[in-house]
PDB file of N, H, CA, C and O in Angstrom:
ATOM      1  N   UNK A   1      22.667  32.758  77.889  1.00  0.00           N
ATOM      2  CA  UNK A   1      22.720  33.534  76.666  1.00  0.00           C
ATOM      3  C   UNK A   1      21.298  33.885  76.239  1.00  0.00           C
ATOM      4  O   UNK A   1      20.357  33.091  76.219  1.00  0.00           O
ATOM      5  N   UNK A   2      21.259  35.213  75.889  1.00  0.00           N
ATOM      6  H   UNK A   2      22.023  35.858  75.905  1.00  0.00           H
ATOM      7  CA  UNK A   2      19.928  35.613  75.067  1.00  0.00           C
ATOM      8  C   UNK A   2      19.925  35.390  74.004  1.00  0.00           C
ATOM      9  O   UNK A   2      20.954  35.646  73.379  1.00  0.00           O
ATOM     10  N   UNK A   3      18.618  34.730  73.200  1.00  0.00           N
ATOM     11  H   UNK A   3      17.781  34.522  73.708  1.00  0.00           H
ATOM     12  CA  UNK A   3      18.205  34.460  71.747  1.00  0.00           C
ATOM     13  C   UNK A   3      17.474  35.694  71.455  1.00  0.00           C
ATOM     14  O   UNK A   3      16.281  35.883  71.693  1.00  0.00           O
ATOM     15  N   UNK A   4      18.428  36.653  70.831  1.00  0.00           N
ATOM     16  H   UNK A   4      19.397  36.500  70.637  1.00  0.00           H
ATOM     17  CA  UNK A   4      17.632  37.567  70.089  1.00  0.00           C
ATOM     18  C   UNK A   4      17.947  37.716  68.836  1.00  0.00           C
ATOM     19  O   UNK A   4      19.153  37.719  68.591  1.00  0.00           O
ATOM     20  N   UNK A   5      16.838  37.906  67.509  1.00  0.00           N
ATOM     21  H   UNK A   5      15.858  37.903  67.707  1.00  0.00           H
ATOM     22  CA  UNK A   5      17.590  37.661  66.190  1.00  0.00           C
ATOM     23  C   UNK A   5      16.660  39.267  65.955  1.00  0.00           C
ATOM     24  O   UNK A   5      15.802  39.710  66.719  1.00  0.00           O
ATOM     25  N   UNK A   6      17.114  39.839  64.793  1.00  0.00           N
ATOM     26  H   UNK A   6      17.811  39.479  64.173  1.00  0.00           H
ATOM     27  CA  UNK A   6      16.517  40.562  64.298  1.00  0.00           C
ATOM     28  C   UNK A   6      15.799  40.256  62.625  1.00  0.00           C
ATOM     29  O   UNK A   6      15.203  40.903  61.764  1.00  0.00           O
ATOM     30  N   UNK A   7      16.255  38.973  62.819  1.00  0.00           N
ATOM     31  H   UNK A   7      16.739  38.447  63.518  1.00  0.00           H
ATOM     32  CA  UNK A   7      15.478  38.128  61.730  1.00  0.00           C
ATOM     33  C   UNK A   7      15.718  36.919  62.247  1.00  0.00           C
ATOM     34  O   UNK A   7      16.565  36.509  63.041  1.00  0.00           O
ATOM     35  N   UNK A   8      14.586  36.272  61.504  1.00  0.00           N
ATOM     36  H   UNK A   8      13.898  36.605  60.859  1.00  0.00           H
ATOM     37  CA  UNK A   8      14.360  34.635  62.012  1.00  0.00           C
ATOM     38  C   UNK A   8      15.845  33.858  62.009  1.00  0.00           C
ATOM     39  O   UNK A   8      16.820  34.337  61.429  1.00  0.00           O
ATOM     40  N   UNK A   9      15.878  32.604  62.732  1.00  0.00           N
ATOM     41  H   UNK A   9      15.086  32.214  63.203  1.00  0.00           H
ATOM     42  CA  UNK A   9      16.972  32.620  63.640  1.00  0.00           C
ATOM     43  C   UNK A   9      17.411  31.257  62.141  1.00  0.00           C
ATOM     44  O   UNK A   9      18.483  30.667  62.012  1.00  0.00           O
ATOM     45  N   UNK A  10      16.277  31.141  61.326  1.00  0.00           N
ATOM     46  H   UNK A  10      15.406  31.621  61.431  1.00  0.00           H
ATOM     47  CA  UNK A  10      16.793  29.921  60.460  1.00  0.00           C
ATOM     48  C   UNK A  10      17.314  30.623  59.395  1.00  0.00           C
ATOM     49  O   UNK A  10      18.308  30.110  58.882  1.00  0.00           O
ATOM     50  N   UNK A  11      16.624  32.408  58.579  1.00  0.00           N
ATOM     51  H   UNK A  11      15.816  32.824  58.996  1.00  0.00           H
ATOM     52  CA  UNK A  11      17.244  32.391  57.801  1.00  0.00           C
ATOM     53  C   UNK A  11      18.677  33.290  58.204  1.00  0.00           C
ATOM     54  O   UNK A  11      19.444  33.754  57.360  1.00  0.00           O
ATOM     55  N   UNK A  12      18.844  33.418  59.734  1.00  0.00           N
ATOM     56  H   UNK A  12      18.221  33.041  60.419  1.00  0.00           H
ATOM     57  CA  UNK A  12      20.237  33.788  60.230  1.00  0.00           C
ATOM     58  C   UNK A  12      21.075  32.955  59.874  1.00  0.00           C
ATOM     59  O   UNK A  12      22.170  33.290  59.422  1.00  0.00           O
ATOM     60  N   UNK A  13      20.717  31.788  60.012  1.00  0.00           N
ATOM     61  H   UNK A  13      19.827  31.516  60.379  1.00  0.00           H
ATOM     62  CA  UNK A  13      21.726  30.264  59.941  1.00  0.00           C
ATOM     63  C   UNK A  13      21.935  30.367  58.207  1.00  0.00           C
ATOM     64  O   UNK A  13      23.061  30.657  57.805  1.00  0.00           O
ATOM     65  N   UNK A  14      21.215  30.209  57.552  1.00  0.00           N
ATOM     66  H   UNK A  14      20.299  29.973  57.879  1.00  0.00           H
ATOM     67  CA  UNK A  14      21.153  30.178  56.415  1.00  0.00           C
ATOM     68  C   UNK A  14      22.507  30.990  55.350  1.00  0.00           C
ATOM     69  O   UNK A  14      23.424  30.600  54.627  1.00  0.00           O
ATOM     70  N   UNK A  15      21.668  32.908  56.015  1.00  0.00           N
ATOM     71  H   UNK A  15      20.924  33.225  56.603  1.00  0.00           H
ATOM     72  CA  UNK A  15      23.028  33.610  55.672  1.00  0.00           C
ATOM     73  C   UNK A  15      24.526  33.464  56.076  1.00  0.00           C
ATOM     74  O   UNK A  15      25.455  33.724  55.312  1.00  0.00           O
ATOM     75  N   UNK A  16      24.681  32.972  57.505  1.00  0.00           N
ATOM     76  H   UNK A  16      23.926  32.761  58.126  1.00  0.00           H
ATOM     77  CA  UNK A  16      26.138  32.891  57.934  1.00  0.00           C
ATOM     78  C   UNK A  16      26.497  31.427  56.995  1.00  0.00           C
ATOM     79  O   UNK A  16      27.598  31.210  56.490  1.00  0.00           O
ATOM     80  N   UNK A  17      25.501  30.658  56.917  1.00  0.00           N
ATOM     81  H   UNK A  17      24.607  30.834  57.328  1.00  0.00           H
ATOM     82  CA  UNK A  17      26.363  29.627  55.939  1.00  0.00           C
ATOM     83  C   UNK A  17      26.763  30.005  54.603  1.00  0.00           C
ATOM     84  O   UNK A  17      27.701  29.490  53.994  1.00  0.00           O
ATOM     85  N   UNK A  18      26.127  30.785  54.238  1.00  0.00           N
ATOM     86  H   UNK A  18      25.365  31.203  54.732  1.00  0.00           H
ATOM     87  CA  UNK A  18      26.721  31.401  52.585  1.00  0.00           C
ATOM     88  C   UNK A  18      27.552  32.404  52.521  1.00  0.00           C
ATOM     89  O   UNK A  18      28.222  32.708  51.535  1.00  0.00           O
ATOM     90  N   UNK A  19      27.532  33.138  53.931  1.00  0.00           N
ATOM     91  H   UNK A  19      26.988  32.891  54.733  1.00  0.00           H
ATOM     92  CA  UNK A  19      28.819  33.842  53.764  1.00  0.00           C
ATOM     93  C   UNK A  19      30.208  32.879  53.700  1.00  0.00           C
ATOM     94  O   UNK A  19      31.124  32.707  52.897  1.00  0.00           O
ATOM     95  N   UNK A  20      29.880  32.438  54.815  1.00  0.00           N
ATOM     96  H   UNK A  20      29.135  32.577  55.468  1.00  0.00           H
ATOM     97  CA  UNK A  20      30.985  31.071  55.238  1.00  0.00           C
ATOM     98  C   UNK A  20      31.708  30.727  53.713  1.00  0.00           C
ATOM     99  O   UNK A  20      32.855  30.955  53.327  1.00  0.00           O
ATOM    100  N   UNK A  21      30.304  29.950  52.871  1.00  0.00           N
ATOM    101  H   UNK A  21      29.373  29.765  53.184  1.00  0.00           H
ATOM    102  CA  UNK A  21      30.661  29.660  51.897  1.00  0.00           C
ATOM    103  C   UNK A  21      31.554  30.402  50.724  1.00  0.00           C
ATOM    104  O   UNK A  21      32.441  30.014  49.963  1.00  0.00           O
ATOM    105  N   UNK A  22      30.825  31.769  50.972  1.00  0.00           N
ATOM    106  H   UNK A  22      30.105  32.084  51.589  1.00  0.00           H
ATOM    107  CA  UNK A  22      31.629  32.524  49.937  1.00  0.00           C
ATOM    108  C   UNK A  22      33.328  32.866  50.300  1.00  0.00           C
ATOM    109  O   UNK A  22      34.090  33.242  49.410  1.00  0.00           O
ATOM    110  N   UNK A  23      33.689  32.709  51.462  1.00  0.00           N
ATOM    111  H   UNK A  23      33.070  32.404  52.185  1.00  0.00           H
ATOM    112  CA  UNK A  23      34.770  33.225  52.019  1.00  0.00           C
ATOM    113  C   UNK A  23      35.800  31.714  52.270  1.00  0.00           C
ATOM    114  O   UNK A  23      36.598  31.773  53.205  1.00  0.00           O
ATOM    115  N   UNK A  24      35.761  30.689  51.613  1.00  0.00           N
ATOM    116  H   UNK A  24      35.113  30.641  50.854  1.00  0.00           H
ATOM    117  CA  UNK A  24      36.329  29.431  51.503  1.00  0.00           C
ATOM    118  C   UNK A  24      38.019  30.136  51.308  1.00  0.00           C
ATOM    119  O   UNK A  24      38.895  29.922  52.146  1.00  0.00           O
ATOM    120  N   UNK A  25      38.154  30.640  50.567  1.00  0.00           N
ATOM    121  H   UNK A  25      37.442  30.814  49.886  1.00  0.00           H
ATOM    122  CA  UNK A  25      39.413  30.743  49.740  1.00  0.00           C
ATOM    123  C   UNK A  25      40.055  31.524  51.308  1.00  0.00           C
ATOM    124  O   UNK A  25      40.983  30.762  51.581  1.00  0.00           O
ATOM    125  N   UNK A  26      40.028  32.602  52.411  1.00  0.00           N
ATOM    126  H   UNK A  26      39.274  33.221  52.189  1.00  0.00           H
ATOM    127  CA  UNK A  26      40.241  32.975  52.842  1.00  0.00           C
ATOM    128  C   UNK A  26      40.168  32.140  54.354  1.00  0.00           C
ATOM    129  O   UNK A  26      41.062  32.393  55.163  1.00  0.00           O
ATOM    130  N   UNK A  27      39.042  31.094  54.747  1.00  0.00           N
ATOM    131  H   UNK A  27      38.317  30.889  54.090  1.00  0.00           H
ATOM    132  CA  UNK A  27      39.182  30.401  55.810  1.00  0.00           C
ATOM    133  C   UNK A  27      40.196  29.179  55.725  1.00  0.00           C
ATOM    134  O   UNK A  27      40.613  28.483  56.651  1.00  0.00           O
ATOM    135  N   UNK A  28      40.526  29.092  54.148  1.00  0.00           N
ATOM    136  H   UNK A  28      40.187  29.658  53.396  1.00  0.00           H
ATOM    137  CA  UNK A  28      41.707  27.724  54.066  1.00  0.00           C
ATOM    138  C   UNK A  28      43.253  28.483  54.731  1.00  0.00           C
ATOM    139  O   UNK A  28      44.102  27.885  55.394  1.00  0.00           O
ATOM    140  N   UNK A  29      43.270  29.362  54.483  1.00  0.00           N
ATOM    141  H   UNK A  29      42.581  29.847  53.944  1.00  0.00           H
ATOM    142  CA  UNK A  29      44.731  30.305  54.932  1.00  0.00           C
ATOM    143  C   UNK A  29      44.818  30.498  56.303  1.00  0.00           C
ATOM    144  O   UNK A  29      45.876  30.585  56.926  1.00  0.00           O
ATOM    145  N   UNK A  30      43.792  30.560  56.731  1.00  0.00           N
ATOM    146  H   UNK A  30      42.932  30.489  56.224  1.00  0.00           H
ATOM    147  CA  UNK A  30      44.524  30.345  58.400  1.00  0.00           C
ATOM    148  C   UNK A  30      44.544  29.049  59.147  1.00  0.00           C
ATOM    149  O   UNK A  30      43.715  28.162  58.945  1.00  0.00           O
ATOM    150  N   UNK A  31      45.473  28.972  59.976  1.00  0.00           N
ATOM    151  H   UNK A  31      46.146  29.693  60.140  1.00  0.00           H
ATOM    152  CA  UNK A  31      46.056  27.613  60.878  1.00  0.00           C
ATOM    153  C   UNK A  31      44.841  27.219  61.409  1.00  0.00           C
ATOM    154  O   UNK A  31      43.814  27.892  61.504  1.00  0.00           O
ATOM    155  N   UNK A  32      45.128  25.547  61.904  1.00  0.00           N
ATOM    156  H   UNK A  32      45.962  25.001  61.827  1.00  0.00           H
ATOM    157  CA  UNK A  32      44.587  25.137  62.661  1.00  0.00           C
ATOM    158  C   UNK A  32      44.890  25.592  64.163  1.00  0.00           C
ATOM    159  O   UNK A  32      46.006  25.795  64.642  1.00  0.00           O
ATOM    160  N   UNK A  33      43.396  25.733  64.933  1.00  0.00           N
ATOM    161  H   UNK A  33      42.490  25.568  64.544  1.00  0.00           H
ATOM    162  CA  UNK A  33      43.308  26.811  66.138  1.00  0.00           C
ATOM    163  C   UNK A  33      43.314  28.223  65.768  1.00  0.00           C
ATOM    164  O   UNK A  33      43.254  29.068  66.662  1.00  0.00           O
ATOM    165  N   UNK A  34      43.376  28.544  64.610  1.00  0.00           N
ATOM    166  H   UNK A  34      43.425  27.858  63.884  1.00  0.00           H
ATOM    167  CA  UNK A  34      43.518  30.155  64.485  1.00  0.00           C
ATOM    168  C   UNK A  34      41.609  30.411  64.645  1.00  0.00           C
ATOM    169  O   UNK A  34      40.605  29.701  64.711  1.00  0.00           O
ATOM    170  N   UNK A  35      41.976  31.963  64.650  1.00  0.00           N
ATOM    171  H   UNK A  35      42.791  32.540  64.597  1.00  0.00           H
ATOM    172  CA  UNK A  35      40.399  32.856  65.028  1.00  0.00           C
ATOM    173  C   UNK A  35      40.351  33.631  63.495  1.00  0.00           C
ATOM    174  O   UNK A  35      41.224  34.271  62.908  1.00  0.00           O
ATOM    175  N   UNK A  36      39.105  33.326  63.152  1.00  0.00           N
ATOM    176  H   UNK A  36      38.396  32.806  63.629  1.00  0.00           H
ATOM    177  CA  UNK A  36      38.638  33.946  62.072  1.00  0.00           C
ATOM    178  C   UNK A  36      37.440  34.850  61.870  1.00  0.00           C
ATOM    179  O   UNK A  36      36.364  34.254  61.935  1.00  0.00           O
ATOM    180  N   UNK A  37      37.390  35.928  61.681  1.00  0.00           N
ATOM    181  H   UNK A  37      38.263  36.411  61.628  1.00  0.00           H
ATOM    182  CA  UNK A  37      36.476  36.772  61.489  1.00  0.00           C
ATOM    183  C   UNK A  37      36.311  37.451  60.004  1.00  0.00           C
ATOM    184  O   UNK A  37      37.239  37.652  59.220  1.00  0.00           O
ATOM    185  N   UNK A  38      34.919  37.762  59.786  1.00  0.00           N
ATOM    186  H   UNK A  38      34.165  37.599  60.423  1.00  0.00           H
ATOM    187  CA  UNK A  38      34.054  38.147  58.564  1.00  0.00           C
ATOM    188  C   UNK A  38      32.733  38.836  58.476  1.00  0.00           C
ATOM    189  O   UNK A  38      31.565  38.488  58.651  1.00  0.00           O
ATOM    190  N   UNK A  39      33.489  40.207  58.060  1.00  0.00           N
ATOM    191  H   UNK A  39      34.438  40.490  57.919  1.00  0.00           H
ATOM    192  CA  UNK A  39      31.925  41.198  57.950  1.00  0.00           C
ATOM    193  C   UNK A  39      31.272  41.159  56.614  1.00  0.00           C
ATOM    194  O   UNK A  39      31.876  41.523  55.606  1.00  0.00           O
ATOM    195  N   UNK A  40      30.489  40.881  56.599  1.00  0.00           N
ATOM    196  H   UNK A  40      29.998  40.585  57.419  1.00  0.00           H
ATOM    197  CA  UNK A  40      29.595  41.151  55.672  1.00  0.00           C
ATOM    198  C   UNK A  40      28.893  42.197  55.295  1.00  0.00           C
ATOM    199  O   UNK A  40      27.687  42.077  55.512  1.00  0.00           O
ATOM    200  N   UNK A  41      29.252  43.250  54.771  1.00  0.00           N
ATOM    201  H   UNK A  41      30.232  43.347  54.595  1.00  0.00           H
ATOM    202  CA  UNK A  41      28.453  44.802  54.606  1.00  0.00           C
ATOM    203  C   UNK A  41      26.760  44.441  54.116  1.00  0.00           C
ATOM    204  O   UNK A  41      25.775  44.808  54.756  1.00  0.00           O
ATOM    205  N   UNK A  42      26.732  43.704  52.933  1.00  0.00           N
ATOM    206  H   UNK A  42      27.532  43.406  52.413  1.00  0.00           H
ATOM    207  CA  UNK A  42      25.609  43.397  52.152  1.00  0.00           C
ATOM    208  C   UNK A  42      24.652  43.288  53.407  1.00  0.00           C
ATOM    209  O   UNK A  42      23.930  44.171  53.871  1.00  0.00           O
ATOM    210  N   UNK A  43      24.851  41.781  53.909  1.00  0.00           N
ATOM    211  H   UNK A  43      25.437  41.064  53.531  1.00  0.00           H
ATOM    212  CA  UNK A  43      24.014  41.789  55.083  1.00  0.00           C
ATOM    213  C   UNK A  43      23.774  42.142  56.150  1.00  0.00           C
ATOM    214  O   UNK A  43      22.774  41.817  56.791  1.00  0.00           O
ATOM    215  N   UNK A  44      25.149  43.270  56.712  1.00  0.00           N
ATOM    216  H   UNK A  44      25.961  43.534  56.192  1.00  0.00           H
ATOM    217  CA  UNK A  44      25.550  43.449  57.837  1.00  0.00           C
ATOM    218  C   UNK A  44      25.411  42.424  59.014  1.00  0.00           C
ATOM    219  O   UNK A  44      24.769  42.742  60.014  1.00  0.00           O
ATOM    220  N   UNK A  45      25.950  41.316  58.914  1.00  0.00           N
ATOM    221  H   UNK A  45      26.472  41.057  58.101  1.00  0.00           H
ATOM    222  CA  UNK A  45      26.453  40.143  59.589  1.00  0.00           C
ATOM    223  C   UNK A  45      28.026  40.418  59.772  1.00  0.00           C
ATOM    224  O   UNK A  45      28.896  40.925  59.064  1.00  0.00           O
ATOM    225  N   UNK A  46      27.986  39.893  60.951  1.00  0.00           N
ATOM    226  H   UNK A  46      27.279  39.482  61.526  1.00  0.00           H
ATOM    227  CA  UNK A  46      29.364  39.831  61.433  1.00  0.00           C
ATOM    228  C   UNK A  46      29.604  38.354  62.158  1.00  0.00           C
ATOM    229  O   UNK A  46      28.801  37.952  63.001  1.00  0.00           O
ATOM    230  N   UNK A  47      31.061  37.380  61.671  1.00  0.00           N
ATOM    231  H   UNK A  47      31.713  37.706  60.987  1.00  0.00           H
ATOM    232  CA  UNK A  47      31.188  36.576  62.416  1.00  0.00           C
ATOM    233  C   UNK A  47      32.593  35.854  62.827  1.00  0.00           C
ATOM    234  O   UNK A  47      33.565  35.998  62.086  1.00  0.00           O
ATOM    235  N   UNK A  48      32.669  35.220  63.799  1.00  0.00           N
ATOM    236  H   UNK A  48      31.879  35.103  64.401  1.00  0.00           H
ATOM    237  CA  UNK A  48      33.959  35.269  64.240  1.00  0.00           C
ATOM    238  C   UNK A  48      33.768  33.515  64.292  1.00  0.00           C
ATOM    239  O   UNK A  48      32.715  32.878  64.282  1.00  0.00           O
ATOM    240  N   UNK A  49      34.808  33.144  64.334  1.00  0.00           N
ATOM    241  H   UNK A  49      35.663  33.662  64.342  1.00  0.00           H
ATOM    242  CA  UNK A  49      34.816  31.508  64.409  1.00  0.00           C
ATOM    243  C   UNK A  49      36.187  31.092  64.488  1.00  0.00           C
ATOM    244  O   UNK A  49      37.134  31.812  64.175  1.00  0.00           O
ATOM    245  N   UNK A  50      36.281  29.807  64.953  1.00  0.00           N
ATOM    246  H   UNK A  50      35.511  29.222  65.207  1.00  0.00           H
ATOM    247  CA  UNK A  50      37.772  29.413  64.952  1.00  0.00           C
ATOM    248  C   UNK A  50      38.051  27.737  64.432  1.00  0.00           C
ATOM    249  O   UNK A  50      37.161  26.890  64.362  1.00  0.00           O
ATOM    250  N   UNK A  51      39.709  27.483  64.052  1.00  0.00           N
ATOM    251  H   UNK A  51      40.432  28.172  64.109  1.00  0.00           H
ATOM    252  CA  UNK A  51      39.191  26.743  62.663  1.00  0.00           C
ATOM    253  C   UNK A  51      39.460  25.290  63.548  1.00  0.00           C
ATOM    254  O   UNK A  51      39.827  25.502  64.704  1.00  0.00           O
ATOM    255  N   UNK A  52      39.359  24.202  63.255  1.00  0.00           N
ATOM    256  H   UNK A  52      39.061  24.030  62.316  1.00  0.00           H
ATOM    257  CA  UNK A  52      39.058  23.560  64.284  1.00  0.00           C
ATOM    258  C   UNK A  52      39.640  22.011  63.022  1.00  0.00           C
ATOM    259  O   UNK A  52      38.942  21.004  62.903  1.00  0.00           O
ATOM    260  N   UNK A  53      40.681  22.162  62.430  1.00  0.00           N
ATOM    261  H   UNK A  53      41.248  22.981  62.527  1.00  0.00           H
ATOM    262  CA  UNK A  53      40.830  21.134  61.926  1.00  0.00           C
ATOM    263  C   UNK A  53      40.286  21.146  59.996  1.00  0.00           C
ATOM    264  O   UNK A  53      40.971  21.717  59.148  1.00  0.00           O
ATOM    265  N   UNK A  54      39.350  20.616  59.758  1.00  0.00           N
ATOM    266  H   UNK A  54      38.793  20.151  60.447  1.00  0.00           H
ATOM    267  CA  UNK A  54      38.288  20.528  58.437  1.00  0.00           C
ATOM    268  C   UNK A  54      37.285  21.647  58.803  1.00  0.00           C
ATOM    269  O   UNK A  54      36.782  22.418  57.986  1.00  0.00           O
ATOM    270  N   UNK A  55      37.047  21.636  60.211  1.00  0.00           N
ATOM    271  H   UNK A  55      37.455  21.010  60.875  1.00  0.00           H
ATOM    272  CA  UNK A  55      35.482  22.714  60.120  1.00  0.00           C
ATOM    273  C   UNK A  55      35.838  23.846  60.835  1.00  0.00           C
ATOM    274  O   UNK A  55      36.941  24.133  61.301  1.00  0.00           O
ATOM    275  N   UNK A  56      34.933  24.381  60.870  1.00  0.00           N
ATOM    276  H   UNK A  56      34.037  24.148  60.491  1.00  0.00           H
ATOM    277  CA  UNK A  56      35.004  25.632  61.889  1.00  0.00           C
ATOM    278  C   UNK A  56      34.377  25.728  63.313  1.00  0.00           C
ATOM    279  O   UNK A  56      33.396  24.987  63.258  1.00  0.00           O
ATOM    280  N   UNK A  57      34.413  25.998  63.935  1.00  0.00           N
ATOM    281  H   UNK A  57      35.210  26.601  63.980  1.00  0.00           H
ATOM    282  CA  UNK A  57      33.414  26.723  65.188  1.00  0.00           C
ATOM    283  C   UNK A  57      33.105  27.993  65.221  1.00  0.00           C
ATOM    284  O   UNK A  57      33.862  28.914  65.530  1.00  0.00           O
ATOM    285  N   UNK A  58      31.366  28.098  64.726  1.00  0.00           N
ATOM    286  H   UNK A  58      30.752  27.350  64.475  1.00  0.00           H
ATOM    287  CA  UNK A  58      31.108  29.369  65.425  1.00  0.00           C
ATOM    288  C   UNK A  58      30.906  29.922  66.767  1.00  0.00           C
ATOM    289  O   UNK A  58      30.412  29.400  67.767  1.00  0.00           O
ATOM    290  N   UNK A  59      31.399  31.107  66.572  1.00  0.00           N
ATOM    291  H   UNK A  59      31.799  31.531  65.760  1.00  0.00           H
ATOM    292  CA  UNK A  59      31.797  31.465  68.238  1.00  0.00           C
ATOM    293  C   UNK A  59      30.822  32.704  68.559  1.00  0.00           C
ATOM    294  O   UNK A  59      30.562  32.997  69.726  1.00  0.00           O
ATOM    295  N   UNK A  60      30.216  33.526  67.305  1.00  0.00           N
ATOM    296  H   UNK A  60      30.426  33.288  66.357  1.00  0.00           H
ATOM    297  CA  UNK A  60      29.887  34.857  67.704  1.00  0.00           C
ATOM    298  C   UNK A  60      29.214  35.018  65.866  1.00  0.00           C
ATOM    299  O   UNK A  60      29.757  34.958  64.763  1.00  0.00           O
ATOM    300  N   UNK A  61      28.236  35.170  66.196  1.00  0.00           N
ATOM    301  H   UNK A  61      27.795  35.218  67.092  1.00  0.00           H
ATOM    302  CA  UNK A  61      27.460  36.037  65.563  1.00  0.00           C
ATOM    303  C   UNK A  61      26.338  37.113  65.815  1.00  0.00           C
ATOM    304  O   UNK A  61      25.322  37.016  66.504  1.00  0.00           O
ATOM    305  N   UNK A  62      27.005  38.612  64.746  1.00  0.00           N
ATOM    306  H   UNK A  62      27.830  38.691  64.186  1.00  0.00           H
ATOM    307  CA  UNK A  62      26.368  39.670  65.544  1.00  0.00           C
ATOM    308  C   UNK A  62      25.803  40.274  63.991  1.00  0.00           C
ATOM    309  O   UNK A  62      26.307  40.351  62.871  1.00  0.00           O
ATOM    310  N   UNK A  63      24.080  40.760  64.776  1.00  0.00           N
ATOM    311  H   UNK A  63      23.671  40.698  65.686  1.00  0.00           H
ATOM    312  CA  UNK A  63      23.423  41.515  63.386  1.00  0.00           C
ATOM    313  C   UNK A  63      23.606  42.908  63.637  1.00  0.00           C
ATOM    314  O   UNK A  63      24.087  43.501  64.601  1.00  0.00           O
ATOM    315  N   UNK A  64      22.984  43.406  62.269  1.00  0.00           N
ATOM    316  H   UNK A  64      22.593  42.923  61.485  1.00  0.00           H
ATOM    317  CA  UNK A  64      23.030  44.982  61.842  1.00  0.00           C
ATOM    318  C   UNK A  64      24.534  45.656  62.366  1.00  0.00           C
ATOM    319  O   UNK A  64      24.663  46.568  63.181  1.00  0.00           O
ATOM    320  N   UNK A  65      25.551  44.967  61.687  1.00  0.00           N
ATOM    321  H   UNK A  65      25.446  44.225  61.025  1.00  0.00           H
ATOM    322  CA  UNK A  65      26.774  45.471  61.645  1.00  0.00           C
ATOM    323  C   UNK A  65      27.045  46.451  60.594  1.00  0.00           C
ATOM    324  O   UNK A  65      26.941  45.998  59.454  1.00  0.00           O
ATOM    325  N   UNK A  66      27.383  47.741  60.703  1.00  0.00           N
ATOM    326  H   UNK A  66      27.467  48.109  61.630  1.00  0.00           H
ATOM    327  CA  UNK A  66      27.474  48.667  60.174  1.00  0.00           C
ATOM    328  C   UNK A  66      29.104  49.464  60.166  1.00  0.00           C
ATOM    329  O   UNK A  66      29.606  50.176  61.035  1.00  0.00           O
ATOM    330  N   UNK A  67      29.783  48.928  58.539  1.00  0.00           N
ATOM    331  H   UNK A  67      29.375  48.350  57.833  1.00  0.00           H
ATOM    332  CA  UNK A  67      31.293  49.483  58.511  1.00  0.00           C
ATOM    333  C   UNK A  67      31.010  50.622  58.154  1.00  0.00           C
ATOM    334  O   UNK A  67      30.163  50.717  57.266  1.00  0.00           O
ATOM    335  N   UNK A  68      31.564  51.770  58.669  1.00  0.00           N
ATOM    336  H   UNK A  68      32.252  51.693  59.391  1.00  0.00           H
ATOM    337  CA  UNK A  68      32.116  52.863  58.500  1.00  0.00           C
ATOM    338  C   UNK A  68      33.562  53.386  58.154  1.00  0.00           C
ATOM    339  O   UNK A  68      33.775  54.595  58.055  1.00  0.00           O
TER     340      UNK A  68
END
């Protein structure tokens, strides 16, 4: 795998955790083993994860995501 960030790779971590955070109410609703995904326009972050019990697994995070 390539490490490429288009911003530093800590405050990458940083933002996907506060999206994460903000999107609680919506990651409690899906099953255990389900796939969860979340765009973020503000930051244009995109991320996909799957729920794994109490936590999640991230699986995919992608920058400068742009909804149209």
């Amino acid at each position: 795998m390539i490490d490429c960030y288009a911003t530093d790779k800590t405050i990458l971590e940083q933002k996907v955790t506060e999206i994460i955070n903000k999107s609680k109410d919506y990651i409690s609703k899906l099953e255990i083993g389900g796939t969860g995904k979340i765009i973020d326009s503000k930051e244009q972050i995109f991320v996909r994860f799957y729920v794994t019990g109490k936590t999640i697994a991230i699986d995919e995070v992608q920058e400068q995501v742009y909804v149209v």
